[in-house]
VEXDREN-2710 file (C-alpha; in Angstrom, 1 decimal):
% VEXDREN-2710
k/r/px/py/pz
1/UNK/39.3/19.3/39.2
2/UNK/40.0/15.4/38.6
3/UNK/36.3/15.1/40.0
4/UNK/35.0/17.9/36.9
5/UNK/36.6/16.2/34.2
6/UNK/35.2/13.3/35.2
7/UNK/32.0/14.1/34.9
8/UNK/32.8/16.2/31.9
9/UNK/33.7/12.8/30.6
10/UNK/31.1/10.9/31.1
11/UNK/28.3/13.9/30.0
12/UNK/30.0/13.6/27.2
13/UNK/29.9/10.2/26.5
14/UNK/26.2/10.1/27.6
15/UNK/25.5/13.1/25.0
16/UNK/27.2/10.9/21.9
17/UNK/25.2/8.1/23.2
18/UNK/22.5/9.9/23.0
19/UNK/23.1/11.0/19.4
20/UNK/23.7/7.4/18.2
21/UNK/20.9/6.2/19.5
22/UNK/18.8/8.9/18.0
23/UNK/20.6/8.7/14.2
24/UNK/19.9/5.0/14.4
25/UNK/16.2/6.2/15.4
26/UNK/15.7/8.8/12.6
27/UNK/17.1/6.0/9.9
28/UNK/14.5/3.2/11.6
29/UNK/12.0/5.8/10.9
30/UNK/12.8/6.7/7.4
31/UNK/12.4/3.0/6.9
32/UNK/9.2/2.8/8.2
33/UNK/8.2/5.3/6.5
34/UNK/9.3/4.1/3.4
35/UNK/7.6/0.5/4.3
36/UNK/4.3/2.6/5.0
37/UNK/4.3/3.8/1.6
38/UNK/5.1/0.6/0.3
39/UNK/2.1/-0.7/1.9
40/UNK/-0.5/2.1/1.2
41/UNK/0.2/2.0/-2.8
42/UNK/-0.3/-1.9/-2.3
43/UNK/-3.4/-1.2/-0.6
44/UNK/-4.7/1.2/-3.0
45/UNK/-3.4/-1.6/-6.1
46/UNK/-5.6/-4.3/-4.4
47/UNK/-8.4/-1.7/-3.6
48/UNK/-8.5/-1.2/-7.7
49/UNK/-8.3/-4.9/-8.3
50/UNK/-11.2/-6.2/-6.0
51/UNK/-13.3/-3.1/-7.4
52/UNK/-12.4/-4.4/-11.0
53/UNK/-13.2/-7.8/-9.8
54/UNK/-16.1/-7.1/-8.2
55/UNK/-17.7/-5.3/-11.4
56/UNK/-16.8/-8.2/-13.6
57/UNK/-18.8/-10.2/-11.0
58/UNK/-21.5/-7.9/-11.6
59/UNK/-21.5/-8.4/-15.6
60/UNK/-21.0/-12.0/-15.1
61/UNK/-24.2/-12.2/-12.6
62/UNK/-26.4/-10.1/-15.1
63/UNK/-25.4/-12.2/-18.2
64/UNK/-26.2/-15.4/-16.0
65/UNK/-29.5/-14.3/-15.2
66/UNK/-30.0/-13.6/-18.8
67/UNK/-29.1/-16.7/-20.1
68/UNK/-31.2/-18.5/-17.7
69/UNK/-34.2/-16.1/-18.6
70/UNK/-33.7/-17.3/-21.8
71/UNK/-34.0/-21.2/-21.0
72/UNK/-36.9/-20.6/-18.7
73/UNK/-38.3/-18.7/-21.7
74/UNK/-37.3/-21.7/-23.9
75/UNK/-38.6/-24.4/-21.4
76/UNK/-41.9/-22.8/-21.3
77/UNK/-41.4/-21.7/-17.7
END
């Protein structure tokens, strides 16, 4: 009987150990999950802002080739 409750005892211990360590799991994983969507929307921000910059680029590029069409054209070249 004393040898039963014993190991009643420490199942039971085992079990709420078991629970702890897998609450304390579940809210690490919520927070990761959180951080993940932190990350993505930043990722998708600075997606948006290097396709913004890159077509400004573009503009830029065309209106310096322009210019320096036109002082070729200027310079007789």
């Amino acid at each position: 009987m004393f040898e039963e409750t014993r190991v009643v005892n420490t199942l039971t211990e085992k079990i709420q150990d078991l629970l702890a360590k897998f609450e304390e799991l579940k809210a690490q994983n919520d927070t990761l999950r959180t951080e993940i969507i932190s990350v993505k929307a930043q990722s998708e921000a600075k997606d948006v802002q290097i396709n913004r910059l890159q077509e400004e680029l573009r503009v830029r590029e065309m209106e310096s080739e322009d210019i320096f069409g036109k002082i070729e054209a200027v310079l007789g070249r």
